[in-house]
N, C-alpha and C positions, 0 to 999 in steps of 0.2 A: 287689132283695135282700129288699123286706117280704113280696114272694112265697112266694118260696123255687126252687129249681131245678125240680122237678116243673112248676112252673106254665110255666116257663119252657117245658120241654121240650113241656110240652102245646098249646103255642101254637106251636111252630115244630113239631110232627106233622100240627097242624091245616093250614099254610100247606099244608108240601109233600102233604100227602093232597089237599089242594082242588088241585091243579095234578095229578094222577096217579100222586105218587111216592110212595114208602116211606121212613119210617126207619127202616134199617138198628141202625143204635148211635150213641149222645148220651155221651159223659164230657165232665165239667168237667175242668180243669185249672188250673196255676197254671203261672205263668212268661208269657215274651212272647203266648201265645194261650191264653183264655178256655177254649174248647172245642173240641173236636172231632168229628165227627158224619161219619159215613157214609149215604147216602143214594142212592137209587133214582129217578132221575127216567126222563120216558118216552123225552127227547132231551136233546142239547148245548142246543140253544134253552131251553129251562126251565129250564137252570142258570145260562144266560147272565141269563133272567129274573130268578130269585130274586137272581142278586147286584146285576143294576143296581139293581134296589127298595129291598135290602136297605143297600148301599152310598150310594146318592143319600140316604137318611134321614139319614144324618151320626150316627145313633147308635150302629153297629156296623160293625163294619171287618170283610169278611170276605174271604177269600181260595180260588179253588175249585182241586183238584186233581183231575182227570179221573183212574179208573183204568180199565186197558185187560185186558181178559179174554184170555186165553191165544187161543179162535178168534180175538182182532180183532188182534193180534201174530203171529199166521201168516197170518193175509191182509194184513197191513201188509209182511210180509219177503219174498211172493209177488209185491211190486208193483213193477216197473222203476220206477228214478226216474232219469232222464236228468240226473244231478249230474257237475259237474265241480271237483275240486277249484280252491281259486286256486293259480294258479301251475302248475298241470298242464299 
């Protein structure tokens, strides 16, 4: 906080630019989650990165939300998935 949010934000641009990614958008917030941040990484693996790191420090709790681009949702609907309900 003697920072101030700008520093904040300029240290977590720094993290995900040294591993290949982009930030997208940083807002604070108030209520059960601090912030919220869209982001750009180059894979799944680098965001599995940034949270164990982030999360093992014990000083921030963070939570990741994978979003799925409209082509990765028509080649996800295009893929047989040999599921059987229970009880079927």
């Amino acid at each position: 906080m003697r920072k101030g949010g700008s520093q904040r934000i300029a240290a977590i641009k720094q993290l995900i630019e040294s591993l290949g990614g982009r930030l997208e958008a940083f807002y604070f917030s108030y209520g059960e989650d601090d912030a919220y941040l869209i982001i750009d990484l180059p894979d799944a693996a680098t965001g599995i990165a940034i949270s164990l790191a982030v999360n093992a420090s014990g000083a921030v709790r963070i939570s990741t939300i994978p979003l799925i681009t409209p082509a990765e949702m028509d080649a996800a609907c295009k893929q047989a998935v040999p599921y059987r309900a229970p009880g079927a």
